[in-house]
C-alpha positions in Angstrom: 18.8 99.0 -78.9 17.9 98.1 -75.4 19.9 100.3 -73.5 18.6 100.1 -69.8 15.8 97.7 -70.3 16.3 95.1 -67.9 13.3 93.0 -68.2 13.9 89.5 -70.1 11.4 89.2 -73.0 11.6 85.7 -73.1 10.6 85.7 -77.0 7.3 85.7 -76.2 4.5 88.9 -76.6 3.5 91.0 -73.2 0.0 89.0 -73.0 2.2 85.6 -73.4 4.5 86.3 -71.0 2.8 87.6 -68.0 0.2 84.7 -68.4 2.9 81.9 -68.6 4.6 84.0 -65.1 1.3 84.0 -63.8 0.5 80.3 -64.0 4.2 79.6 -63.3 3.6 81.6 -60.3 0.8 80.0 -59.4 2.3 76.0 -59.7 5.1 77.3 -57.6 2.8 78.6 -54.8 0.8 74.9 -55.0 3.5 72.6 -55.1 6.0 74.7 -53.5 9.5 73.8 -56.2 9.4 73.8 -60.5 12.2 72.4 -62.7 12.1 74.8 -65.6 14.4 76.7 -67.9 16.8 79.0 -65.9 15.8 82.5 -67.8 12.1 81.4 -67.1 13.1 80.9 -63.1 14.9 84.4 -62.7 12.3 86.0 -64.7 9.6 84.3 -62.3 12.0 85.2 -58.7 11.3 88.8 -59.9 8.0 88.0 -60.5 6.7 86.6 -57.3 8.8 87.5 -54.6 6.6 90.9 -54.7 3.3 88.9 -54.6 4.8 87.1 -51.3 6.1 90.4 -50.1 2.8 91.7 -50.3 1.0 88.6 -49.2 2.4 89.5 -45.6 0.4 92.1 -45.4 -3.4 90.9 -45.3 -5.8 93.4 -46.4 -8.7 93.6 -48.9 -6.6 95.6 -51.4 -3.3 93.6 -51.3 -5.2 90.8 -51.9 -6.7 92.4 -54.7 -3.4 93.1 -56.0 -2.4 89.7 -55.4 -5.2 88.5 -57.9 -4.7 90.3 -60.5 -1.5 89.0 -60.6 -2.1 85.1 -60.0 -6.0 85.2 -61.4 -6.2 81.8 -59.4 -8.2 82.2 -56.4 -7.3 79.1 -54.7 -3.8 80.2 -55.2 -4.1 83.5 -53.9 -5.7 82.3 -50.9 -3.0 79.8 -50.0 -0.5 82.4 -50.6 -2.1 84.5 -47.9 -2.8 81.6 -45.6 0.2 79.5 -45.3 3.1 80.7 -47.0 2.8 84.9 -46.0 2.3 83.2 -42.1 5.6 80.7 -43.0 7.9 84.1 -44.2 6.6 86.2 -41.8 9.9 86.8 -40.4 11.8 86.6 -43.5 13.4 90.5 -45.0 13.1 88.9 -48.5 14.6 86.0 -50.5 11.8 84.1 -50.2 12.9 81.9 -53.6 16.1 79.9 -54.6 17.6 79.1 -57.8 19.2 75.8 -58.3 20.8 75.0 -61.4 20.6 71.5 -63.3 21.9 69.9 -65.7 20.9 71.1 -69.3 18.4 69.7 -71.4 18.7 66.9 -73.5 16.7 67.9 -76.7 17.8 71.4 -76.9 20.8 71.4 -74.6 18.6 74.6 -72.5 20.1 75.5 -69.1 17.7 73.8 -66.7 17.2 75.1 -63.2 14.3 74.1 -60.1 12.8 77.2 -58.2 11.9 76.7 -55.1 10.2 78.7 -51.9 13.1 78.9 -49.3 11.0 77.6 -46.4 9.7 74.9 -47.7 13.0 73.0 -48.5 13.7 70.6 -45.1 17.1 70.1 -46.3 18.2 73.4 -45.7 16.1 74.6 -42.5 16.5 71.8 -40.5 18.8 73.9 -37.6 17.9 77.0 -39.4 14.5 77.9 -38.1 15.8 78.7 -35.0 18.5 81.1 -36.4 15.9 82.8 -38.7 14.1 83.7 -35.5 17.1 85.4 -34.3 16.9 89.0 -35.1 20.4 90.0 -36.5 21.6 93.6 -37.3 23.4 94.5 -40.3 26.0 96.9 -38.9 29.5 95.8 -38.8 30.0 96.9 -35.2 33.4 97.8 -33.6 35.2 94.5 -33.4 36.8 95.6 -30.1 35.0 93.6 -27.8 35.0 90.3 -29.8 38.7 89.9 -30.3 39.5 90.9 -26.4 36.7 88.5 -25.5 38.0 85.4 -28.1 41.6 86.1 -27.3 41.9 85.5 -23.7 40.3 82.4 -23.8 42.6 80.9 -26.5 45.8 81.9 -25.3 45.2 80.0 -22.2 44.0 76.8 -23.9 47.5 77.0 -26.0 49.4 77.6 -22.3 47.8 74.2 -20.8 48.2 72.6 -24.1 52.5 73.4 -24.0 52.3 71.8 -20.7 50.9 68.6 -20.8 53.1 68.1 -24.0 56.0 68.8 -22.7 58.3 66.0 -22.9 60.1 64.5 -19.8 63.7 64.9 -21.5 65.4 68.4 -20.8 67.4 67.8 -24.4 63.7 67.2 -25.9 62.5 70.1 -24.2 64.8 72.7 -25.1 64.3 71.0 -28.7 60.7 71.4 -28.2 60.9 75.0 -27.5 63.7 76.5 -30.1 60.9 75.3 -32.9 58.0 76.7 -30.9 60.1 79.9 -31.5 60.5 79.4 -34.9 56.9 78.7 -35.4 56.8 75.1 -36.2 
């Protein structure tokens, strides 16, 4: 039984497996999106968001670390250079996980894994808002409503009085469904 074991074997032995993540890895760090199966993409998103976690931090021995993961050195050292310097800001998430459709030979659930940053589709108005430091508490709530309401209840005040119409019958009309909410 496998009670608690939360790492996905992918029917392959321990040497298999962490060489085809590694040279996964590696082809995602190079050309920056895969299209592969979508156990093999959530197996590598645990894989390499570490390695990029650790590649913000540039020193001898996390580069070391880094390499014994990848084993590519080219790979390694474009990790450090441009992506860890593209994510610096980033808390994490540095992957995504699109789903396609499934294979045609063996009907497999196919899925492209891609670095977050390097998609223009999505950050085109979102680099600015990434460099916006945003907190994660909830906050009171007091100040936004008094602040949002004020505003909006005077739009609605000028907007009953340009459309009011010129006909007193029309007007009393007007305002017996404004009081029923219509």
């Amino acid at each position: 039984m496998r009670h608690g074991k939360k790492i996905n074997h992918l029917g392959r032995t321990d040497s298999h497996r962490k060489a085809m993540l590694s040279n996964m890895a590696s082809s995602l760090i190079l050309h920056k999106r895969i299209t592969t199966t979508l156990a093999k993409a959530k197996a590598l998103r645990t894989y390499i968001e570490p390695l990029i976690t650790k590649s913000k931090n540039d020193t001898t021995h996390s580069r070391r670390t880094v390499f014994s993961y990848l084993k590519d050195k080219e790979t390694t050292g474009l990790l450090f250079r441009e992506i860890a310097e593209k994510v610096a800001n980033r808390p994490g998430g540095y992957t995504r996980i699109i789903k396609l459709e499934n294979r045609l030979g063996d009907n497999a659930e196919m899925a492209i894994i891609e670095l977050v940053d390097y998609n223009t589709v999505y950050t085109k108005g979102g680099e600015a808002a990434v460099a916006k430091k945003s907190t994660r508490r909830r906050g009171s709530g007091s100040k936004g409503k008094a602040v949002t309401a004020a505003p909006a209840a005077k739009e609605t005040a000028a907007f009953t009085e340009e459309a009011a119409p010129a006909d007193p019958a029309e007007n009393a009309a007007s305002e017996e469904n404004a009081e029923k909410g219509e």
